[in-house]
Structure formats: C-alpha cells, structure tokens
C-alpha positions as CSV (number, residue, x, y, z in Angstrom):
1,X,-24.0,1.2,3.1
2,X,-22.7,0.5,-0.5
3,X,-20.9,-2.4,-2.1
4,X,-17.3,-2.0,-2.5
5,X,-14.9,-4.3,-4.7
6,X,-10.9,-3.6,-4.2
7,X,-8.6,-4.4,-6.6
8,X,-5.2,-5.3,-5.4
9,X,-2.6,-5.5,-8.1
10,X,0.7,-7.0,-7.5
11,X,4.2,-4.7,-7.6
12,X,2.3,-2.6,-10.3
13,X,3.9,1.4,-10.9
14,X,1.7,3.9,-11.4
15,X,3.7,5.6,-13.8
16,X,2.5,2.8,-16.2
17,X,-0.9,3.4,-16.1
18,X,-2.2,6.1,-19.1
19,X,-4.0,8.4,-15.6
20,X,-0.8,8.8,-14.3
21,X,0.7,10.0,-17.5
22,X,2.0,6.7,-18.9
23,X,2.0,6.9,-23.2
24,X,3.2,3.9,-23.7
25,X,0.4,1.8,-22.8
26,X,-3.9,1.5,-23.3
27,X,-6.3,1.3,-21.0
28,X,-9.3,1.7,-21.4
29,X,-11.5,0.2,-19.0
30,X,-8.6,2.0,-16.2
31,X,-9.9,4.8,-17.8
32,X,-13.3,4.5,-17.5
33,X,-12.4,3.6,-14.0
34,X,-11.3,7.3,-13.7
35,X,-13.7,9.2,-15.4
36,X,-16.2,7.8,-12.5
37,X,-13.8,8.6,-9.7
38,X,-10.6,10.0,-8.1
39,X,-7.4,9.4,-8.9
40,X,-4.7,9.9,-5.6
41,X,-1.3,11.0,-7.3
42,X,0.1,10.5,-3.9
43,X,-0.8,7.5,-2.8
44,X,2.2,5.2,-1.2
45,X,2.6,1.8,0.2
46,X,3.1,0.9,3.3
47,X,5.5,-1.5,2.5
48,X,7.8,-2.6,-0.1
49,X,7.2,-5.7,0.2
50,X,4.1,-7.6,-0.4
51,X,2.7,-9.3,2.6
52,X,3.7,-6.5,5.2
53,X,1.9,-4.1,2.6
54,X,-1.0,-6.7,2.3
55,X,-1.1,-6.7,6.2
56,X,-1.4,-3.3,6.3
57,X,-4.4,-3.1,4.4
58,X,-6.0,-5.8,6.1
59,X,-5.3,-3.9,9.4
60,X,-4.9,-0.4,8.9
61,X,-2.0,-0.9,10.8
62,X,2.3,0.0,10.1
63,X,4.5,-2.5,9.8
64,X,5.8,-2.3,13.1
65,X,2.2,-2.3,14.6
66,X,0.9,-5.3,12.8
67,X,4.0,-7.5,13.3
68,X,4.0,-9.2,9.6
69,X,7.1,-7.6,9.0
70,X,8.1,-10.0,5.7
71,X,6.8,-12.6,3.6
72,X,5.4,-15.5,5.9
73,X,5.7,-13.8,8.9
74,X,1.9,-13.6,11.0
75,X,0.4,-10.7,12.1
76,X,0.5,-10.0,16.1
77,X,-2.2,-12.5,17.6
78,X,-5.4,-10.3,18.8
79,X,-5.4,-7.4,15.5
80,X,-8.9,-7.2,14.1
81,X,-9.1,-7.9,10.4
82,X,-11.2,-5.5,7.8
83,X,-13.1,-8.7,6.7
84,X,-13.9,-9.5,10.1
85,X,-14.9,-6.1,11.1
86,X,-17.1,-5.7,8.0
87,X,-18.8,-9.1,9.4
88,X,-19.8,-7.7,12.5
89,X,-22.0,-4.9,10.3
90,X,-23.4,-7.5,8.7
91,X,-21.6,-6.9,5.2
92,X,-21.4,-10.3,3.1
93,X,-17.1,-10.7,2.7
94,X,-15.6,-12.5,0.1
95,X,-12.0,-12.7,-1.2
96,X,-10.5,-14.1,-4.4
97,X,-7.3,-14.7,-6.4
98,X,-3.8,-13.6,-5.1
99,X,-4.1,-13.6,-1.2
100,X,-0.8,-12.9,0.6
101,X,-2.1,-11.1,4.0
102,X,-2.3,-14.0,6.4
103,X,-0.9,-17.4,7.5
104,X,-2.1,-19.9,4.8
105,X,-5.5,-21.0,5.7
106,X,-6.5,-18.5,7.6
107,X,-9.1,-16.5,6.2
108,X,-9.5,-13.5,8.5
109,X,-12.8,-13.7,8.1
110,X,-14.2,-14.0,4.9
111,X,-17.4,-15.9,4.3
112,X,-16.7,-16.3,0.6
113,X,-13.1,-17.4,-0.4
114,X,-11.1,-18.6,-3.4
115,X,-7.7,-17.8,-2.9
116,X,-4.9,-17.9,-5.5
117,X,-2.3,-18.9,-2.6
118,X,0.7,-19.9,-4.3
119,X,1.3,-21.8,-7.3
120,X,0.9,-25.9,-6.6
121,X,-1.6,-25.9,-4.3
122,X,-5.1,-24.2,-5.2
123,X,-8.2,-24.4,-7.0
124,X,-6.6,-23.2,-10.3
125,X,-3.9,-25.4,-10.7
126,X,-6.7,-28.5,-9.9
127,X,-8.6,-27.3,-12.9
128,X,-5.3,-26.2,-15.0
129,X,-4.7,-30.1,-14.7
130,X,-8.4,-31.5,-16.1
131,X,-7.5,-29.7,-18.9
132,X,-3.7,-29.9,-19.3
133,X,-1.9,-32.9,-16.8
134,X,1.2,-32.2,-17.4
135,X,0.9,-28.8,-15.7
136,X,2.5,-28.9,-12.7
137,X,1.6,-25.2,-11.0
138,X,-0.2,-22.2,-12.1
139,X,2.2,-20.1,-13.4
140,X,3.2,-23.1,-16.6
141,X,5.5,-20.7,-18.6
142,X,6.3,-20.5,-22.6
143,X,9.4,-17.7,-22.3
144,X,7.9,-14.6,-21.3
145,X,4.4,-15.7,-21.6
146,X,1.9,-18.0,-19.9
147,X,1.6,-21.6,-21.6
148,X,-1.7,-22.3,-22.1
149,X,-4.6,-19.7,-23.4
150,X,-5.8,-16.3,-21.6
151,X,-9.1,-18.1,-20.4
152,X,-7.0,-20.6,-18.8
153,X,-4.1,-17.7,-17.0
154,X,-4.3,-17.6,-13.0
155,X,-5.7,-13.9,-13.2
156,X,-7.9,-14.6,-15.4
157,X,-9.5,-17.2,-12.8
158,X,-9.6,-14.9,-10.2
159,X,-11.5,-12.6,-12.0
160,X,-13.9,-15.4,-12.8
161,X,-14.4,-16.4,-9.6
162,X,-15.2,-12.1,-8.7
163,X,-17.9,-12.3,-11.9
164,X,-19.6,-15.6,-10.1
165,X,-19.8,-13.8,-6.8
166,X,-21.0,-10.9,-8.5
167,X,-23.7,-12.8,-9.8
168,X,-24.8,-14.7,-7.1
169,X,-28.2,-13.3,-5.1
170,X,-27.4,-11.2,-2.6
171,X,-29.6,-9.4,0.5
172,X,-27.1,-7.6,2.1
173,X,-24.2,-5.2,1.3
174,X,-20.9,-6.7,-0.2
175,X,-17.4,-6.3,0.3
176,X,-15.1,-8.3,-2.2
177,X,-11.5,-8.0,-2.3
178,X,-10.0,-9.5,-6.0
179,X,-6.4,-9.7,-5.8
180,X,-4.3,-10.2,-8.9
181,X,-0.9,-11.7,-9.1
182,X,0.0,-9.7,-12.1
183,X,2.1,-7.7,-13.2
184,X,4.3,-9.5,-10.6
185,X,6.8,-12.1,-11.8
186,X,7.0,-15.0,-13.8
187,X,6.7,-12.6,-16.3
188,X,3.6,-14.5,-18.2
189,X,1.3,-12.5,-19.9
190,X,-1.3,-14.6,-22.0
191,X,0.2,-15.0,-25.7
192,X,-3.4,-13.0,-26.5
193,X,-1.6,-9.7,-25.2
194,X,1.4,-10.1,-28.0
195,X,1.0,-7.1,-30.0
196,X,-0.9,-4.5,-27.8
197,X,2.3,-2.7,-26.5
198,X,5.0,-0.8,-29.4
199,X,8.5,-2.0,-27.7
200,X,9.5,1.1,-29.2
201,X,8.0,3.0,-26.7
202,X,8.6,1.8,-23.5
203,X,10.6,4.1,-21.6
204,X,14.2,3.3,-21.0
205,X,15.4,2.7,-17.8
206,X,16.9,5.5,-15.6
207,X,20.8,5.0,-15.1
208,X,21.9,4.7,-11.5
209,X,25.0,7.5,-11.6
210,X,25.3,7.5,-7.7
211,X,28.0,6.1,-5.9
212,X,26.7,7.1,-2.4
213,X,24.9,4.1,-2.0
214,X,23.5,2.9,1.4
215,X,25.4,-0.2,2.4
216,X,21.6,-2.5,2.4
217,X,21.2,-1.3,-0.8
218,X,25.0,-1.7,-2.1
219,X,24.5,-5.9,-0.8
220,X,21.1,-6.4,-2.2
221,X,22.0,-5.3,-5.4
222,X,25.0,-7.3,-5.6
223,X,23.2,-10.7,-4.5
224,X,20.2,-10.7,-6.3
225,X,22.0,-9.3,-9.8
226,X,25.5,-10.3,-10.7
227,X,24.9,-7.1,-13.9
228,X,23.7,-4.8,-11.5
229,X,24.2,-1.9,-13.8
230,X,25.6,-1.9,-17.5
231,X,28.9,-0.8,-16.1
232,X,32.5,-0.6,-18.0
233,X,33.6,-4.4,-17.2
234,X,31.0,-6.0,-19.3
235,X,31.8,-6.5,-23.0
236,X,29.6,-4.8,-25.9
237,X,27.9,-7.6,-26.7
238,X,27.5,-8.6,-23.0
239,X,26.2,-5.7,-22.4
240,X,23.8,-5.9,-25.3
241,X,22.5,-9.2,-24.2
242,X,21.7,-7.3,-21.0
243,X,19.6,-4.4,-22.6
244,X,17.8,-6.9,-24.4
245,X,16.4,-9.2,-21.8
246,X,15.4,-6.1,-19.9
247,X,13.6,-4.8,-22.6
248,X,11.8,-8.2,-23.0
249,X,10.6,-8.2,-19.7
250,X,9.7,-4.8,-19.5
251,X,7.4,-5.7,-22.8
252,X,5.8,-8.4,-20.3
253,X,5.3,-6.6,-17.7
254,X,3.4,-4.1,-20.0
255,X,1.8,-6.7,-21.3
256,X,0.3,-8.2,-18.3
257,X,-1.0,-4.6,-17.2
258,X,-3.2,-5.0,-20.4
259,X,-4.6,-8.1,-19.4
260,X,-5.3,-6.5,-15.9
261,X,-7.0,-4.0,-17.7
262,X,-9.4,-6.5,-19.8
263,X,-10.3,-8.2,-16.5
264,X,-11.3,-5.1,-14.7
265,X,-13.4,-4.6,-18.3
266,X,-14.8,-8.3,-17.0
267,X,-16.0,-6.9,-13.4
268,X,-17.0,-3.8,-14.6
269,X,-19.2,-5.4,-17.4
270,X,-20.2,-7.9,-15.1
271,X,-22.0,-4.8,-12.3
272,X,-23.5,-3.5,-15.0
273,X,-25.0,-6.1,-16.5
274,X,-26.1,-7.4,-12.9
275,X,-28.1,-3.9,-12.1
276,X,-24.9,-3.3,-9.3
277,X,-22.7,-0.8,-10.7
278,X,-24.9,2.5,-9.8
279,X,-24.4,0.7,-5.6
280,X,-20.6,-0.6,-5.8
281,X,-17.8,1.7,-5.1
282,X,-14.4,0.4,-6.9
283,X,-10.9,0.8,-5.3
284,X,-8.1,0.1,-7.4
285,X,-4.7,-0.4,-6.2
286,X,-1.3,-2.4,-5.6
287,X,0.6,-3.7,-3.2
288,X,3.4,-1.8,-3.9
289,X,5.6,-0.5,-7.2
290,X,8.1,-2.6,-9.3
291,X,11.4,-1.1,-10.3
292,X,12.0,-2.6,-13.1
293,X,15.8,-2.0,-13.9
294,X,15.4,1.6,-13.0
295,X,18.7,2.7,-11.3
296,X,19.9,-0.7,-12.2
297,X,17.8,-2.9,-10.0
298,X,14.7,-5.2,-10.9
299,X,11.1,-5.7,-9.2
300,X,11.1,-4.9,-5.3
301,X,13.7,-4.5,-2.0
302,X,15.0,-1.6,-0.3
303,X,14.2,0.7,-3.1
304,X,12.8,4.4,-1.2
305,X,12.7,4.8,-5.2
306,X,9.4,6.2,-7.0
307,X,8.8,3.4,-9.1
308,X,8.5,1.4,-6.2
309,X,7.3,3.3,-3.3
310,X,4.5,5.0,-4.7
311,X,1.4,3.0,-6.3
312,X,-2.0,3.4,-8.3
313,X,-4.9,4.4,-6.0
314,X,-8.1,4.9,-8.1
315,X,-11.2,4.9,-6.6
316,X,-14.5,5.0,-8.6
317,X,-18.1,5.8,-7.9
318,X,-18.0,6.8,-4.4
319,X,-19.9,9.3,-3.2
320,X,-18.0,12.5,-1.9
321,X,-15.7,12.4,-4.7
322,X,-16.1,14.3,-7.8
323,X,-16.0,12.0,-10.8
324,X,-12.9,12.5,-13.3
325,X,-11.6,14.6,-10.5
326,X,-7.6,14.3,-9.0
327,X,-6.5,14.8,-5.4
328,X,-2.8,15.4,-4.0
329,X,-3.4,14.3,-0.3
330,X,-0.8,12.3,1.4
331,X,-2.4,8.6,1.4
332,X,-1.5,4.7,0.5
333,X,-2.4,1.4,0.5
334,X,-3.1,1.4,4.9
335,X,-5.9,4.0,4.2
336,X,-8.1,1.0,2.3
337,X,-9.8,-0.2,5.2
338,X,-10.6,3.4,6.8
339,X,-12.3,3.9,3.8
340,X,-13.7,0.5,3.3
341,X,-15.8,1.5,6.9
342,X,-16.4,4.9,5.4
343,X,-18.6,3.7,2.7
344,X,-20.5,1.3,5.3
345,X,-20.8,4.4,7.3
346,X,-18.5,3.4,9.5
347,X,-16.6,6.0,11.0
348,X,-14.8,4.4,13.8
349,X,-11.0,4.4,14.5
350,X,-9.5,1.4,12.1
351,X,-6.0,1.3,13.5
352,X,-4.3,4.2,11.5
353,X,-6.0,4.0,8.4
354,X,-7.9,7.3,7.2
355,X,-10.6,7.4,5.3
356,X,-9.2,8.7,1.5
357,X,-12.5,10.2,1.0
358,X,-13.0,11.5,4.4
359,X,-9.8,13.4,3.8
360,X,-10.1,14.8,-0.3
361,X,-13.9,16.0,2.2
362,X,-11.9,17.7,5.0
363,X,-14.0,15.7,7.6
364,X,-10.7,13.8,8.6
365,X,-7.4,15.7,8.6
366,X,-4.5,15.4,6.1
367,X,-1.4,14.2,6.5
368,X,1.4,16.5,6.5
369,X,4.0,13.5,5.8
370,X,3.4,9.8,5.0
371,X,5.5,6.6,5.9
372,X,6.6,3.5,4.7
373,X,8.7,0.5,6.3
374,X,10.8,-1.8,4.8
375,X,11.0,-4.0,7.9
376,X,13.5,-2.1,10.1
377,X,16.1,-2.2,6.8
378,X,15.0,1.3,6.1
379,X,12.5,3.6,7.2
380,X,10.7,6.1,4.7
381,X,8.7,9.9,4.6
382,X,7.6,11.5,2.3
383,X,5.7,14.9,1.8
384,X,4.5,16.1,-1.7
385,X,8.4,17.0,-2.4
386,X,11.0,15.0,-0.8
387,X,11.2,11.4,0.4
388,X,13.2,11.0,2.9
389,X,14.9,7.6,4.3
390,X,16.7,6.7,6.9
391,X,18.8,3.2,7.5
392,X,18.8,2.3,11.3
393,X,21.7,1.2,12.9
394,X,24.1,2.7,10.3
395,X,23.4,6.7,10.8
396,X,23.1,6.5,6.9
397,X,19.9,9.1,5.4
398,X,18.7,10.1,2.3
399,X,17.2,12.8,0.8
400,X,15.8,13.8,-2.6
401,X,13.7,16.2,-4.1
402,X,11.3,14.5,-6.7
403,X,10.2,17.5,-8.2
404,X,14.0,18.6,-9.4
405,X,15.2,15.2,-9.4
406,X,12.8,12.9,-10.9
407,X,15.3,10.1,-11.2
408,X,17.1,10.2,-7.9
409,X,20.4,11.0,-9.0
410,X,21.5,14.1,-6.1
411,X,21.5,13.0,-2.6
412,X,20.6,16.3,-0.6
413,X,21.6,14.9,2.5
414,X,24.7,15.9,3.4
415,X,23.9,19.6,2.1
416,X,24.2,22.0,4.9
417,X,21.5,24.3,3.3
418,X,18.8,21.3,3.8
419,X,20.0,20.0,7.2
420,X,17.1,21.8,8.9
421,X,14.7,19.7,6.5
422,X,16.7,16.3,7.1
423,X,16.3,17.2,11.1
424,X,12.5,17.6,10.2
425,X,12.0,14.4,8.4
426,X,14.1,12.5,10.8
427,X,12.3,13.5,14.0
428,X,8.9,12.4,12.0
429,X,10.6,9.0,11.5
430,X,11.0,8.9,15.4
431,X,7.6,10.0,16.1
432,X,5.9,7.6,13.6
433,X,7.8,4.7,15.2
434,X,6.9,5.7,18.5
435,X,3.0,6.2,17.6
436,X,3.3,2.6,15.6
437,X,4.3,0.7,18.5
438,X,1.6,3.0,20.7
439,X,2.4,6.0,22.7
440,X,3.3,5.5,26.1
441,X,3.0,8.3,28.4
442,X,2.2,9.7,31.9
443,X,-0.7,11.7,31.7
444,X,0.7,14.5,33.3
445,X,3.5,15.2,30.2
446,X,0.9,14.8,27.8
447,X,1.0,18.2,27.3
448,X,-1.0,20.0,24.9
449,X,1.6,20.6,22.7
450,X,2.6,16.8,22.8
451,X,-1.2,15.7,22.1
452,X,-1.5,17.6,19.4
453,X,1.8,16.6,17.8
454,X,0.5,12.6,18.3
455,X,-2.7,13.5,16.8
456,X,-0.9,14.4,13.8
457,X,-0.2,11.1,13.1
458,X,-2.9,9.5,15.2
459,X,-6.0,11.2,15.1
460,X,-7.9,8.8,17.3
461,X,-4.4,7.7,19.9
462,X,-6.7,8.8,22.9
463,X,-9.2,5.9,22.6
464,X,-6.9,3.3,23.4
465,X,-4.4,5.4,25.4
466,X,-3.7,3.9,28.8
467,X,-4.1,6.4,31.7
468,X,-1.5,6.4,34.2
469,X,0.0,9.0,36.7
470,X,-2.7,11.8,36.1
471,X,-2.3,14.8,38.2
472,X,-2.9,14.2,41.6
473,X,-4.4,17.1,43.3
474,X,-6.0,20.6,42.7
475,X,-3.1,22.3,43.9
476,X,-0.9,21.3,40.6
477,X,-3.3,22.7,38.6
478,X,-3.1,26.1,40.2
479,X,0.7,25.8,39.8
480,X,0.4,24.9,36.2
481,X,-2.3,27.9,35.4
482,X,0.0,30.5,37.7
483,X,3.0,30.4,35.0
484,X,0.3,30.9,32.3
485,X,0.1,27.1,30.9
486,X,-3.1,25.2,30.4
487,X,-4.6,23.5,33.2
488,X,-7.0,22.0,31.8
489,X,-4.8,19.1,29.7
490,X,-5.8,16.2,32.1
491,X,-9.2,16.9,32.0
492,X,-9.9,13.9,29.1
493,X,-8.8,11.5,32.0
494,X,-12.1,12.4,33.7
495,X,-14.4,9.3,33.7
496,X,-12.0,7.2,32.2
497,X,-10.1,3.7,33.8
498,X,-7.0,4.7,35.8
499,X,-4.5,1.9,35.3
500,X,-1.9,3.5,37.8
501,X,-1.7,7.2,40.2
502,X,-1.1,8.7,43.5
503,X,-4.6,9.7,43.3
504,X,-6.9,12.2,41.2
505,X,-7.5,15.9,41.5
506,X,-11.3,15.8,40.5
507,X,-12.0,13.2,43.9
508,X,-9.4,15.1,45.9
C-alpha cells in the first residue's frame, strides 16, 4: 500500500496549466509535479457540473448510476463511497477544504474531516472572524481579489489543515483528499498574486461564429449573460466595457491558479520535510473545466466545449508510471477511485472506474470512447478526435473534430460523409446509458458478441449481473452448436444464484 493525496481543483482548464502547453502562466511546483509522474492529455470529466463530477469520483460511478445528478441532489442510498471502502483496508481517510460530493454533513466516511462547505458556515469563516468581525463569509471580496491577506484566503486554509494532517503520527497508510475552491468564482485571488501573470498574454477568447446552436445551449446563454457575445447591437464603447471586464477576470482566474500552485509547493514541501514523499503518490486534478468567455459564455453549463469538458490529470510518484512521461488513454475524473484501490493493491471492481495506471500498464483495457453527462441536458463521447453530443428529447447532435477544429466553429453533423461516424457515436451513447443504469438481460441473448460489446464499457458487468432465464436444457445447446454458434456462452451461469428459469441444462 502507499499513501495517496488527491488534489481536486475547482472548474480549472488544463490548457492553463504550463504541461499542457499553457505560456502564459508559471508553475513551478505543477511542474515538478510532472517531472515525478504522468500527465493524461485525455483525461475528461464526468460531469460539467461540480457535485455530479465530485460524485463520480467518490463512486466511480456515471451520473446516471450515482443519482446526484446536480448541485444538492444525494447520491442513490446504498452506493459505497472511496473513503468508506478505503476504511475497510484499514487506510487512515481524511478530507479537507472544498467538499461538494455529498449531502452536508455527511462524511462518507472519512475519519479525519475539515471541510470548506460553503461560505458562512465552516471552520474558516469562525477563524476569519477572531481576526477580522466584520467578515461575514469566506469568500470577503476587494474587486477581483480576496479582502484580507493570502495566509488568511479559504484555500490557503485548506491546504493548512492537509500540512497538519500530514504531520500528524501516523501507523497506517493514508488517503487524503484536499479540495480547493479555486480557480472557481468569486474571482478572489490573494492581492499577493498581483503581478505574477503579464495581462498581455493571456489568450483571447475564441469567438462563437456558429449559428447552429442547440436550443439548451441557445437558453442558457441568454439567461445567465444578457452580452452573450460582443455582437453588432452593442455600442463601441459598450462593447469595450465588455472586453475589459473579461480580461480582468480572466487575469483572476490566472491568478488564483498561481496561488494553487504555491499551495501544492506547501504539501509537497511539507512530505518532504516529514520523510513521506518517497511513500505518497499525488493525483492532481479538477472537477471539471471553466470556459471562460470562450465561444462567448463564462465558467460552466452545457458547454461539450474543450475548455470545459476536458481537465488536468497529473499523477506523480506512482509506481508503474514512468516519471516525466505523457499518456493519451481515454480517462477522467471517475477513474480516481479505481486507481485510488490500485495503489492500496486493490484490484477489485469500483463501479466503473479504471485504474489510470492499470491502463497506461495494459493490465486493464483501454477505452475506445469516454463519456460525460450533463444531467440528461446533453449527453457526451469522445474518442482521441471527435466529441460527440447528443441533446435528448430534441433529436439535436453534435459533432466536431478537435484536431481540425480546435475552436469548435464546424458542426460535422449534418455532413453526409460522417454520418456513419455520427451513427457510431450515437449507438455508444445508447450503450453507455444502458450499462450506467446496469444491463438487464436474459442469459440466453447474452450472446458472445453482446458480452463482449458490454465489457467494453464495463469490464467487470458480470459480477453483479443478475442471472435469469438461462438455457434450459442440453438439447438448445446442440441446436445452438448445429448452425456453428457457440454453445458454450451460458456456461458463466454455472455455480452462480438463479434469480428466475424454466430450469437449467447442467441439472437437466
């Protein structure tokens, strides 16, 4: 077993992080981060929206399997928790900071917890208050920027209370999960990050040209942003106002990735200087992306986008994965806990997580195409070219290719030359819903070709697949074997509970 910290940013792109080809921004502690691991240049969320995507790594679940499918919904009553199934191996669990995976109170298990729940009612704002009473929550704002000083800013707690458990005496094996809030909004970096970004070169947003728009898209934009793009009805100088406040929060938003990147300096620092870094494997991650004006929307919604879908995943001294080295396989943010249990040689089925490492190994198999949910608004794949979306109830898809259109501007769709990819990607959407909400199927049509299809997506289906309506008698499996099929594909059902049949072949 090893120790294992994860590191769950909020709504944080990769593509602002220098390892993911970011120029605008330093660092270096990120880096170092890096240089001891992996970095996954594939890695998407399972959700883009925070708790569902939270859920999911607390379950290894979809969206549609946990149940949490917003903010402040509960997971189904009965799922097993990665904190509580760590407990049961005897690993020491503890959880810190920004907590947004389960109902308030509720600590799924963890035996050491300082949560960051919201922002009027937690440990931080109690000792916010000793220090400055007029401060009425955490996030005490100054324009863009937190109030008081960096020692004093939410994440900066959080990452306080990670060093104290770090350097408490332990006997036994840790897992701590340290969640951050930032670089989610209220945009409030600590004044003590003024000066570490060049405004100058933060990208510009991309311009949304499409007019194609899905109709939950269309409404979301128009309610949550009466200047949804910098269109020909506003004014010059309107318009100017409007490219300025974007480019000030974009300059917080960079801002509070450097402070993320001093506190992992903190935790990192803090290992070492405890004897614990050599033993603790470090995942790095986030929830989900942030938009941030691109294609003329801001932070997180219905967005299939890049910027939003796809997140960090960094993980650092662990063994089986080359340090400094990069890996392309499909993963996200529901593969944490697979390979949480990994590293405390655990290899048992956790939901439909897969061990990351497991998989850059070969010892678990690769995805062909990923999936993410935002509730049942729109459903997403993606393969290592095209992300795919479709929006149920409306007959509405998407299709774009990133590679030749980096920015989302061509809607392949509706091409006839790629129809036979949008009737590929669809029919995995149907299959990943039907494996989310578990297969249901006679024995007898789970045919070898069905199995293996289901296996696909869920390697380890057959453990918890309910048996009914076997075949029934010796003489179907001659028929089956006369017209040169298989008929040996019931044979798993040997040994096994029968919830329902007309009787068995191997006691007939």
């Amino acid at each position: 077993m090893r120790n294992v910290i994860l590191i769950v940013c909020d709504q944080l792109r990769p593509d602002y992080l220098p390892c993911y080809g970011a120029d605008h921004i330093s660092m270096p502690n990120l880096a170092a981060l890096a240089t001891d691991g992996c970095v996954f240049t594939q890695a998407i969320t399972a959700s883009t929206v925070c708790a569902p995507a939270r859920a999911s790594i607390m379950t290894g679940l979809p969206v549609s399997a946990h149940g949490a499918w917003t903010n402040d919904i509960p997971v189904k009553e009965g799922i097993t928790y990665l904190p509580e199934r760590l407990n049961q191996l005897g690993v020491l669990t503890a959880a810190v900071g920004c907590y947004d995976h389960a109902p308030r109170g509720n600590t799924i298990g963890y035996q050491y917890f300082h949560p960051l729940i919201d922002g009027r009612n937690n440990e931080h704002l109690t000792l916010l208050k000793e220090k400055h009473p007029e401060a009425t929550t955490s996030y005490m704002a100054d324009g863009l920027q937190f109030k008081y000083t960096e020692p004093e800013h939410y994440d900066r707690w959080a990452c306080d209370q990670a060093c104290r458990f770090l350097e408490m005496p332990k006997d036994r094996p840790f897992f701590l999960y340290c969640g951050f809030l930032e670089p989610h909004g209220p945009y409030l970096p600590p004044k003590e990050m003024r000066g570490r970004i060049d405004p100058d070169k933060i990208p510009e947003p991309w311009t949304q040209t499409r007019t194609d728009i899905p109709s939950v898209e269309l409404y979301r934009r128009a309610f949550i942003n009466p200047t949804p793009a910098l269109s020909p009805e506003l004014d010059p100088e309107g318009a100017k106002k409007v490219r300025e406040q974007r480019r000030k929060e974009r300059l917080a938003y960079c801002e509070m990735i450097c402070e993320i990147d001093d506190l992992v300096g903190r935790i990192i620092s803090t290992l070492k200087a405890t004897g614990q870094y050599e033993d603790t494997t470090i995942i790095f991650t986030a929830d989900h992306g942030s938009m941030e004006f691109d294609l003329g929307v801001d932070t997180k919604g219905p967005w299939p986008y890049t910027p939003q879908l796809f997140i960090p995943m960094i993980i650092a001294n662990a063994p089986g994965l080359e340090p400094g080295s990069r890996s392309d396989i499909l993963c996200g943010n529901r593969d944490v806990g697979a390979t949480v249990l990994d590293l405390m040689d655990d290899c048992n089925p956790f939901g439909l997580s897969r061990s990351m490492i497991g998989m850059v190994q070969g010892s678990v198999p690769r995805r062909e195409v990923n999936f993410s949910e935002f509730n049942d608004s729109v459903k997403t794949a993606v393969d290592d070219r095209y992300t795919f979306s479709y929006y149920p109830f409306t007959g509405v898809m998407t299709l774009f290719d990133r590679i030749t259109d980096p920015h989302f501007q061509k809607d392949l769709s509706k091409d006839p030359s790629f129809a036979s990819t949008v009737q590929y990607f669809l029919s995995k959407v149907i299959d990943f819903m039907v494996v989310s909400k578990d297969v249901r199927i006679e024995a007898h049509d789970l045919t070898p070709e069905v199995r293996s299809g289901i296996e696909q997506m869920a390697p380890h289906f057959l453990d918890d697949f309910e048996i009914c309506y076997p075949l029934s008698h010796a003489e179907q499996i001659d028929r089956v074997k006369a017209q040169g099929l298989d008929g040996d594909y019931n044979e798993f059902c040997k040994d096994r509970p029968i919830k329902a049949h007309y009787g068995v072949y191997w006691e007939s």
